[in-house]
N, C-alpha and C positions, 0 to 999 in steps of 0.2 A: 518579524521583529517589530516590538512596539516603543515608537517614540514617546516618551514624555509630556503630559499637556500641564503647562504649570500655571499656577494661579493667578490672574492679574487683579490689578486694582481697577475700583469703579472710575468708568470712562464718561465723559462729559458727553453731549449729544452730539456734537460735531466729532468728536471723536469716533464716537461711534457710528455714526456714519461713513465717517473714513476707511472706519476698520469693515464694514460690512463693504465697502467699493473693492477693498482688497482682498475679500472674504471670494467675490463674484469674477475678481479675475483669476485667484488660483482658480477655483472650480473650474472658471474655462479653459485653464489650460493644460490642467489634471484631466479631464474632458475630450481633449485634443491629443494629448499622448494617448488615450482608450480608443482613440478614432470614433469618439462618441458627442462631436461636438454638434450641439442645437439637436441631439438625440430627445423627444418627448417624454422617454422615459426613464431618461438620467434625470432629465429636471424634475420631473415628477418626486425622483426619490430626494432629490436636492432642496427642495421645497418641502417635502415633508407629511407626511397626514395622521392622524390618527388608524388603529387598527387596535379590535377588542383580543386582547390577547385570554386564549382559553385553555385551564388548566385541570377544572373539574365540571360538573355539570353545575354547581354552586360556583365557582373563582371564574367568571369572565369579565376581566376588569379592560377598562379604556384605557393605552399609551399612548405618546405620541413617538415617532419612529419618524428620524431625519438622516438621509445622508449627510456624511460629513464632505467638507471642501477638497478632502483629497482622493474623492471620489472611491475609496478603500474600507473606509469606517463608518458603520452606521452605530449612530447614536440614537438609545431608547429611554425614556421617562420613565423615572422610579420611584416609588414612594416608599421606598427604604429610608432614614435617613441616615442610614451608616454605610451604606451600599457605596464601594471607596470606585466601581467599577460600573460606568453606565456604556461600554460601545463595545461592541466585538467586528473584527474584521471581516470582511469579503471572503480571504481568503482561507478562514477559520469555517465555511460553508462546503459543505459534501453538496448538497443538492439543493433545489428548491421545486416543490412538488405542488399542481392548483389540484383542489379540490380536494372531496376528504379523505384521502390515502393513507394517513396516520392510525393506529388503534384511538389515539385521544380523539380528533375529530368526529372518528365513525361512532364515536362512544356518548360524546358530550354535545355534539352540535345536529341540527335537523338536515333532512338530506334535502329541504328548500334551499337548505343556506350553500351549496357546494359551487354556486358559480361564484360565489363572492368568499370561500375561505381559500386557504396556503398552506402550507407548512415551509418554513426552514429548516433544513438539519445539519445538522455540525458533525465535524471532524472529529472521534477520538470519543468520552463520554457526557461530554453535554447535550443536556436533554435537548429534544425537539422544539421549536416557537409552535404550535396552532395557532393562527391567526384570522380574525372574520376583518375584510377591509368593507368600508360604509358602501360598495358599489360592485358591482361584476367590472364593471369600467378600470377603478381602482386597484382591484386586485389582480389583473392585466397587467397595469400599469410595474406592481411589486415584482411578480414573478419575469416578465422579462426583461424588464429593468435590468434584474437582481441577476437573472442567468447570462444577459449581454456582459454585464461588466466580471463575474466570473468567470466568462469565456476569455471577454479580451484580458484579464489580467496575466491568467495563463498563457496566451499566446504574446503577450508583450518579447520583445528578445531580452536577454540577458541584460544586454548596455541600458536599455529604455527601464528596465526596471530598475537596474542602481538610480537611474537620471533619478525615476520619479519617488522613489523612497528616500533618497539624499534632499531634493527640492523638498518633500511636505516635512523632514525633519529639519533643514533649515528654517523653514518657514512655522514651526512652532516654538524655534528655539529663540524667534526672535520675539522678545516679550512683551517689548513698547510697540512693536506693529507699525517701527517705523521703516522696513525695508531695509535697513544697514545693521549690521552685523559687528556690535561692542568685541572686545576682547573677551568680558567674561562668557558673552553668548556665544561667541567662537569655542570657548573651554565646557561650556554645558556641552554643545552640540556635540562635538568629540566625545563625549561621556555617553550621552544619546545613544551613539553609534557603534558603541560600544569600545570606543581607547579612554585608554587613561595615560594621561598626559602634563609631566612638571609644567610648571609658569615661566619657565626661558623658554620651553620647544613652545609654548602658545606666543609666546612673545616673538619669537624666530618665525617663526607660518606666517603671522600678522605681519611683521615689518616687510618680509616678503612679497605679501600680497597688496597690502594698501600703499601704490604708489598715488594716491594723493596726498596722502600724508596729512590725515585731515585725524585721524585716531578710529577711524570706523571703516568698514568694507564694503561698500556696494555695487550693483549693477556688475559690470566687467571685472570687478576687480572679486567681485564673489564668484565668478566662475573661473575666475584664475586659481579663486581658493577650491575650487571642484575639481579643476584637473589636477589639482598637485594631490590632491586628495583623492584622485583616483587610479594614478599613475599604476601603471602594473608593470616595475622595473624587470620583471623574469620576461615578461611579455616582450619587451623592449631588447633585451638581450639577443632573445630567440628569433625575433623579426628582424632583429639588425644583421645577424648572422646571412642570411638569406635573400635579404633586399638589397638584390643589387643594379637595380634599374631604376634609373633617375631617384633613387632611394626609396624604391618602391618595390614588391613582388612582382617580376611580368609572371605570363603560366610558367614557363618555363624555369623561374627561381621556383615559386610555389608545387610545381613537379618536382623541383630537387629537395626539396622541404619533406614533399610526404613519401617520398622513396626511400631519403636516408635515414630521417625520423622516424616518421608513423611506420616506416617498412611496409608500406602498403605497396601490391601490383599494381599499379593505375597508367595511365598515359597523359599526353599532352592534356588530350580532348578534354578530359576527366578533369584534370586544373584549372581550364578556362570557366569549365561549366560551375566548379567554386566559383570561382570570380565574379561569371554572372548572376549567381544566387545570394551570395553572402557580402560583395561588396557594397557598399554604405555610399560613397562619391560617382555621380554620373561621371565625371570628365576621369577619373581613374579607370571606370571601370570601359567606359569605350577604346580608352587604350589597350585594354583586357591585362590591366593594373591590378595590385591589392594592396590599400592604406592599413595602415596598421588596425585603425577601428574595423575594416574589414578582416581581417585575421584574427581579431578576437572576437566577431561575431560567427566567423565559420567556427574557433574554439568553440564555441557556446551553442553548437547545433549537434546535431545528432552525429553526425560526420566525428565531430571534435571531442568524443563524451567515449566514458572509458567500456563503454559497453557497444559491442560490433551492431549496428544499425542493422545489417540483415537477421538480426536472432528478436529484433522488436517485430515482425511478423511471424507466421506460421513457417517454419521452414525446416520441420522436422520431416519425416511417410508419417501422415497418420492412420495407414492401412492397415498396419499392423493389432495382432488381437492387443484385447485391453489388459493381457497381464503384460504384456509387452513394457507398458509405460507405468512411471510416475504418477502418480493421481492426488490433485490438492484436495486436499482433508480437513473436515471441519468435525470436532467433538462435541456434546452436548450443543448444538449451533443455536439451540433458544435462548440461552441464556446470557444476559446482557454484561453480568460481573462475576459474581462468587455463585459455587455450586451449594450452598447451602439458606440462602436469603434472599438471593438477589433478585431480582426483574428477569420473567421470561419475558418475550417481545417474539414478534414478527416483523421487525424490522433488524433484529442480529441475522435471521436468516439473507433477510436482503442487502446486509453488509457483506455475508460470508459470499454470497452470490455475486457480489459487485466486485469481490477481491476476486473472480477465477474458483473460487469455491468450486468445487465438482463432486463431492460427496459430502451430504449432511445429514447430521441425524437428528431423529424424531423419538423422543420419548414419550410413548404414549399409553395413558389412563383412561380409566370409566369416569368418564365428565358426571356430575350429580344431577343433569339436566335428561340424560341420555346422548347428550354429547362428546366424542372422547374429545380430553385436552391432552395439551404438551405440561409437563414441569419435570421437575428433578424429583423423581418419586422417594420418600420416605422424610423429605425437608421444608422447610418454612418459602421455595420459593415460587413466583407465582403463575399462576397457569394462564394459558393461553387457548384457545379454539382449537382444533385437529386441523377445523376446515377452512380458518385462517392462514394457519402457515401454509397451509397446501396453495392457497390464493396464491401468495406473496411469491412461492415459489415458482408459479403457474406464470407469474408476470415477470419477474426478474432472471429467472435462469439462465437467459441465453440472451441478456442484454452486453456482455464482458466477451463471453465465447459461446460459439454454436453446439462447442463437442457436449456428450451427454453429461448428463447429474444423474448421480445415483442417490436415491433416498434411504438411508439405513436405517429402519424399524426395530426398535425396542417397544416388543410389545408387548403392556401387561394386562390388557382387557380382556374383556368377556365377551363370546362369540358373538350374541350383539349387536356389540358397537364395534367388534372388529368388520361386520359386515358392514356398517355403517362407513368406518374406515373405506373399506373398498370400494364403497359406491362412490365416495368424495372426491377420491382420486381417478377410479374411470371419471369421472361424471365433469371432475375440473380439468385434469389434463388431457381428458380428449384423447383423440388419437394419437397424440406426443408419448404416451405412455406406452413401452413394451408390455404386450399382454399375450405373446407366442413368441417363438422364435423366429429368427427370421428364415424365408426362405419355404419353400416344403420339404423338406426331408429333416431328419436328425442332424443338427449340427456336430459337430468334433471338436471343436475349438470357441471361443470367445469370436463376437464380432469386433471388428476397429472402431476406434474413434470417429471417423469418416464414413462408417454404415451408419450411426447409431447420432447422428448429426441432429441438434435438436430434441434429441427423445429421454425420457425417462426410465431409469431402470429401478426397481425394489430390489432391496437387501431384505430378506427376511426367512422367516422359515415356511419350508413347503410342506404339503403332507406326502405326495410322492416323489418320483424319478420323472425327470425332464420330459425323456421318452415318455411318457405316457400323456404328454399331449399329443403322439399321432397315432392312441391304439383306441380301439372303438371300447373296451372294456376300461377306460380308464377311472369312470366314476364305481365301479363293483370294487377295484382296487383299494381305492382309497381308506385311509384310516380315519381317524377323530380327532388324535390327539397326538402331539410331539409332547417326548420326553423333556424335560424342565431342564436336566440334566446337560443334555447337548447344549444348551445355554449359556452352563456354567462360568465360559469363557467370552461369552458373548455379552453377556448383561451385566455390568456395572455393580450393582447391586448386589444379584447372585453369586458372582464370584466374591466379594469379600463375606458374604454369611454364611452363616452355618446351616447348609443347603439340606442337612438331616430333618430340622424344623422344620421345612416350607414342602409344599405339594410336589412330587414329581413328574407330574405331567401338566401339559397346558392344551385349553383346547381350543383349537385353531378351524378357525372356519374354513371353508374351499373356495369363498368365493376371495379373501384374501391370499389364501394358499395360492391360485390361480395365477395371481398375477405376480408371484415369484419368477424370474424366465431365466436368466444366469448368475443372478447372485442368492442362491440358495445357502445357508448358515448350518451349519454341521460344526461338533466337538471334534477338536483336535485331538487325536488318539495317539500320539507320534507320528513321523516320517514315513517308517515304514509300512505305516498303515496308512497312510495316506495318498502313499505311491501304489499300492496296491487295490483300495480300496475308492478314493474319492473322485468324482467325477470332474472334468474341467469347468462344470459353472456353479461344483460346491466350493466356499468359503470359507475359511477357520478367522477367528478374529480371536486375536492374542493382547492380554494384557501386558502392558510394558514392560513390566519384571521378567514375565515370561520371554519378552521377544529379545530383551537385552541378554538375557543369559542364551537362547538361541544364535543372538548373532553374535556373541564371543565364544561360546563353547563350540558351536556345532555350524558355523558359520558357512562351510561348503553344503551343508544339508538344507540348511536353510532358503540357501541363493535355489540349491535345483528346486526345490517344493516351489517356491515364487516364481520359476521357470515358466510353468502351466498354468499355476493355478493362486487366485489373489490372496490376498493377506489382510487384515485391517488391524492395525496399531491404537488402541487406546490409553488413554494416560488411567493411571494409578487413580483407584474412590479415592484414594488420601489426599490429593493433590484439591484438596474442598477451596482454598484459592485460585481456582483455576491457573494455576500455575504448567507448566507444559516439561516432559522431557524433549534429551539433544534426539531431533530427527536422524540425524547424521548418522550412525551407527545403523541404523533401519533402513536407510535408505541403501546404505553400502551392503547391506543381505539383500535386497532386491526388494523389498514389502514394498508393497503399491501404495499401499490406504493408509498413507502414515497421519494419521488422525489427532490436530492439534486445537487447543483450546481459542480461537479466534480471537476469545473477548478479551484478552491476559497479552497484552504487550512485552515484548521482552526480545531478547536474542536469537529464540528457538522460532518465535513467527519472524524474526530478520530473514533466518536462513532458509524458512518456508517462501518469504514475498521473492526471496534472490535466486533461488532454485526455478520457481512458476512466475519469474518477470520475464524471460526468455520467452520462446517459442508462441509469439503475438496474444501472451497472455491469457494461456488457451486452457490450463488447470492440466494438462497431460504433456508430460514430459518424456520422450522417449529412453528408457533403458540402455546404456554401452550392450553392446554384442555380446560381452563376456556377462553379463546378467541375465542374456536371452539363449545363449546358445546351449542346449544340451551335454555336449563335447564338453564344455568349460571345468579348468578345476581352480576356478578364481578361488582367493579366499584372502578378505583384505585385512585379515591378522596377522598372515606369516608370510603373504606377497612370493609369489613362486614365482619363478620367470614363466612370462607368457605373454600375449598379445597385449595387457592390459597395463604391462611394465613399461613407461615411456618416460624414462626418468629426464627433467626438464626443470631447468635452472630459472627463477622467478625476479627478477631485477625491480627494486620498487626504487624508486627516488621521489619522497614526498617533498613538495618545493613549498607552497604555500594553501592559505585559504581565503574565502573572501565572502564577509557580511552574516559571519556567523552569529545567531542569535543568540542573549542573552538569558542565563538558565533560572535567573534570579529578576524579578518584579521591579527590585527596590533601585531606586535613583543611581544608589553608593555602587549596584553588582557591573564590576568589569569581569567578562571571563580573561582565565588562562588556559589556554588551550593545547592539550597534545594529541597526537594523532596514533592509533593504535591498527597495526596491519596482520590480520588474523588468516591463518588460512585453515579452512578445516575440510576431512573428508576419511580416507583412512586413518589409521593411529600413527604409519609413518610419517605422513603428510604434517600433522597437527600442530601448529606451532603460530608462537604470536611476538612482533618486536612492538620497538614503540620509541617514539622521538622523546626528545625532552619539552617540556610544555614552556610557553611562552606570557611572560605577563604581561596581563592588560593591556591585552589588542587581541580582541575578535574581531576588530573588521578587514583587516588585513596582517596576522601574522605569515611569516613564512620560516620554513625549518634548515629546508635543502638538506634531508639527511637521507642517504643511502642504506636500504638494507636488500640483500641474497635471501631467498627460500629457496631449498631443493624439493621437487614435487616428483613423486615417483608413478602416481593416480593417477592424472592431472584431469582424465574425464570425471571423474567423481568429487573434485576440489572447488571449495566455494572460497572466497575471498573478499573477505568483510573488512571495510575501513571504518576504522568508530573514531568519531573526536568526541575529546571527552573534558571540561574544565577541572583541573588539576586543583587539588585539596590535601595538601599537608598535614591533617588532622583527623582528617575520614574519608570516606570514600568519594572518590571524583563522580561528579555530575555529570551525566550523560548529557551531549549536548543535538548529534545527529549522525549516523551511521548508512553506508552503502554497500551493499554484499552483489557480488557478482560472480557467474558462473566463470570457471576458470580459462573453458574452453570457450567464453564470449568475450574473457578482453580484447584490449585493443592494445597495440603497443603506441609508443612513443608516449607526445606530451597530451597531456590529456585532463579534462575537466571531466570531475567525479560530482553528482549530485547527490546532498544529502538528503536522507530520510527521517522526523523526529518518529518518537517512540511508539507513535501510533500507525508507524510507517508511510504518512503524507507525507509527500515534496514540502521541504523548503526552500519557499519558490528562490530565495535570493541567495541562498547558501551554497557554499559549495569548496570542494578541495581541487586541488593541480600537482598533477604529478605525474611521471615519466616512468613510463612503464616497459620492461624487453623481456622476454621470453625467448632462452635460448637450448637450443639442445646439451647437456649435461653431456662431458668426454667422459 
């Protein structure tokens, strides 16, 4: 959330000295909440320098680039003069990478220069900074600077980040820069923070707070106006119920706290050991005490948060084969926006990678150099290197999780540069890449997640049978060429044309064929040719139409074929928005590869990041039993009694939210906010309520409204909370949204973090509410 900078008038010289003495103490104290105080290279960015920022091999112009005082915003020099926006936050930063790691840098700058360039890159679609800083010294200085205070902003708690975003917004709303706090800066700042507030309730706060009685607010009398301003009366309630020792939590309240509440198993020991972690007061916590600030900073920990803390690691078997699991899917992964224009990149790969990504794919052409590139074959968007992405992927893969990445080949070259292909990929990933099976003998089955740790496997088309990597005749066997045909469901392209026209064969090299080892690509002939016919490490990849009328007509036939053997889900050519279908119905037929458009924000990657935020964020999600088990006659259209039916009563109680950010720029925008409680999974399960919205107060509304879901699934049920700014005239403004597996909530009271729509944390945002999950009579 961003505060407001508003315009002063010109300051006489002692003034502005003044205002720079008070410039040097926030900073130091902004500084000191970062635990970065007399840090060399906070000051550095504090102070300020020049850096040539570089856009083309012609546009490398000089800026100058200054932290701002609240240690959060960096302000840059523009010679716009209409340019209404000169600083972006800290926290608006994905990464910061030295040297030339960027396509821009590697493209526009000399590889002398790599000690002394950077990149920043940002959250969501703003492009990249390249930066050359005047020294190797210097550009040190930016890059750790710049990753310490993204570390610690992150790691601040909950309370220290209200502290320090309420301080640098009071402190800008103060105009004259005289440290006290007028009425009307009291009613901006409120507005800042997002309330909107008549002139009796500012009038009532003020008279309240200024017992000097002088008309203005300062020192103590302004943090009288913080606490009333940050009261968290539900907090107050729930702590009072339970504190019943010298008006304090001993372990023993705080055991009966998360017994009867949270319904958690725990013991004494388990209490105290809260207490020792989360309390805030030395002399409470020797008592083996908890102050109320310590109960709302255990709220605001992982313990407190509506998602079960043991499902944030690995805590799935991942021994099992890989039809076994879930697998997070990325579609066309080069491309940065639209399938028809937009920017390929090698840095969407290393986003899809970053999110858990575990299968991406590669569309690949006859480069005009003799190089194959990546683009969207038959459209205006723009090509990238083959042996580029293969880099990017080579480096980032297993920086999120260790389990394997499969690379899904769309291949339209000529033999080649499909040989070319294959040398890129032995040659860059090394022995990371499967190029036999494992093991010596003929495998039967898929290997696990946990064999294939670290490794690469190809998706593509082979020219033989598996087995004939262990027969000594296997090169006499081989053919030339696959039919184009088998394709047809495979390639993007070929399935929407009129495949009469085009060649029906393609010819495939052996040294790419080769390194096919369990995900070999075959046309889908039906079911029961496929039970008959296909081997455990052939493939079918079904277009969404197809797979959506599979999983409502033929839905039991469906779940057995994905029993054995994988599946890969692509969206619609039509969808040239990169727009995405609902996973959910795909995921409920068992398809592993449910293959979504990364670059295209929306509700369908919600319930892709809330499915794969579980399981230590590992891209593979284990399958219910009844999606694995042969015997099964699951089928989650018409729900038959059997193991999978746990019919389970869903209790939400949405109580309040707190520092929700503003969806509107503009000075005048208060949101109104209501909260929407979604659960999705089978067609019985589906269903969504929703509170009545609140005006103008994002920074603390609360609803306290009650609603029931019955859930009959409940392993296959997600549960999506959206707050959304309520609009009487059109559609409500999405504000920030948290989807969580149904089997990782947590009961009782609980803090929900939000996600904006590009699914980053909002570091200060967040909902509270009270959650039970009961067995249905």
């Amino acid at each position: 959330m961003q505060c407001i900078r508003r315009q002063t008038s010109r300051r006489s010289k002692s003034e502005e000295l003044l205002r720079q003495a008070q410039s040097h103490r926030v900073a130091s104290l902004n500084s000191k909440l970062l635990g970065m105080e007399d840090d060399p290279d906070l000051q550095f960015l504090l102070s300020g320098a020049g850096l040539v920022k570089v856009r083309s091999s012609s546009w490398k112009k000089t800026r100058f680039y200054k932290l701002q005082e609240d240690c959060k915003t960096m302000w840059h020099e523009s010679k716009k003069t209409l340019r209404s926006k000169q600083t972006f936050s800290v926290e608006d930063i994905d990464s910061v990478r030295s040297g030339r790691q960027t396509e821009g840098l590697k493209k526009y700058t000399e590889e002398s220069l790599d000690p002394r360039v950077f990149s920043i890159l940002f959250k969501g679609r703003r492009k990249n900074l390249d930066l050359i800083a005047s020294s190797e010294e210097e550009a040190k200085h930016w890059v750790s600077g710049l990753e310490k205070i993204i570390f610690n902003l992150s790691n601040l708690s909950q309370q220290s980040k209200t502290e320090h975003w309420i301080f640098n917004c009071l402190r800008k709303a103060d105009i004259n820069g005289d440290s006290k706090m007028s009425p009307q800066e009291v009613k901006n700042f409120l507005h800042d923070i997002n309330i909107e507030v008549d002139d009796e309730y500012v009038k009532m706060l003020f008279e309240k707070c200024d017992q000097s009685k002088c008309g203005s607010l300062e020192g103590e009398e302004i943090q009288h106006f913080y606490e009333i301003l940050t009261q968290r009366e539900e907090i107050d309630v729930i702590y009072g119920a339970y504190a019943k020792t010298e008006g304090m939590l001993s372990a023993a309240n705080l055991l009966d706290f998360l017994q009867k509440e949270q319904r958690e198993q725990v013991d004494l020991s388990y209490a105290a050991q809260l207490i020792e972690k989360y309390e805030v007061d030395e002399t409470a916590k020797a008592k083996q005490q908890m102050t109320k600030d310590g109960f709302l900073m255990y709220l605001h920990q992982p313990e407190g948060l509506i998602t079960n803390p043991a499902h944030k690691r690995v805590y799935q078997d991942m021994k099992q084969p890989l039809n076994n699991y879930f697998i997070s899917s990325s579609h066309n992964t080069y491309l940065m926006e639209d399938q028809l224009k937009g920017p390929s990149s090698t840095e969407a790969y290393i986003r899809a990678l970053m999110k858990s990504c575990r299968c991406v794919e590669l569309d690949i052409w006859d480069g005009s150099d003799g190089e194959p590139v990546i683009y969207h074959g038959y459209t205006l968007t723009s090509k990238i290197l083959f042996k580029d992405a293969i880099k990017a992927i080579k480096e980032y893969a297993f920086k999120t999780s260790e389990y394997p990445v499969i690379l899904s080949l769309e291949n339209h070259c000529s033999v080649e540069q499909q040989k070319l292909m294959a040398q890129h990929m032995t040659s860059i990933l090394g022995s990371a890449l499967v190029t036999k099976p494992l093991g010596d003998h003929m495998p039967t089955e898929l290997p696990s997640p946990e064999e294939l740790k670290r490794r690469f496997l190809i998706k593509g088309k082979r020219l033989n049978k598996l087995e004939a990597s262990f027969s000594d005749q296997a090169s006499a066997e081989e053919e030339e060429t696959v039919t184009e045909e088998e394709d047809c469901r495979d390639d993007e392209e070929e399935s929407e044309k009129n495949l009469s026209e085009k060649s029906k064969t393609l010819k495939l090299a052996k040294e790419l064929s080769d390194i096919v080892i369990y995900c070999k690509s075959v046309k889908f002939q039906g079911f029961e040719h496929a039970q008959t016919h296909q081997a455990f490490y052939e493939m079918c990849s079904f277009k969404e139409g197809d797979a959506m009328k599979f999983a409502e007509k033929s839905a039991t036939e469906y779940i057995q074929h994905n029993m054995d053997k994988l599946s890969r889900i692509y969206p619609s050519a039509f969808r040239t928005d990169s727009s995405n279908y609902d996973p959910v119905p795909l995921w409920n037929a068992g398809c592993q590869i449910v293959a979504l458009n990364f670059q295209k924000p929306g509700s369908e990657m919600d319930l892709n990041q809330g499915l794969f935020g579980q399981n230590g964020l590992c891209g593979y999600i284990l399958k219910p039993s009844y999606l694995r088990d042969k015997a099964s006659e699951f089928d989650p259209i018409t729900l038959t009694r059997g193991p999978w039916l746990k019919h389970k009563e869903l209790h939400v109680m949405v109580i309040s939210a707190q520092q929700l950010p503003k969806v509107s720029q503009k000075t005048t925008s208060i949101v109104d906010p209501l909260v929407r409680v979604e659960i999705h999974g089978v067609p019985a399960d589906e269903t969504e309520k929703e509170t009545r919205h609140i005006q103008n107060n994002g920074f603390n509304p609360m609803w306290n409204e009650n609603f029931q879901f019955d859930l009959y699934v409940p392993e296959l049920a997600l549960v999506r909370f959206v707050v959304e700014d309520y609009d009487a005239v059109s559609n409500n403004d999405f504000i920030g949204q948290c989807t969580v597996p149904f089997t990782s909530l947590q009961n009782g009271y609980r803090h929900v973090p939000l996600f904006n729509k590009n699914g980053d944390l909002l570091s200060s945002a967040g909902l509270f509410v009270h959650t039970m999950v009961v067995d249905a009579e």
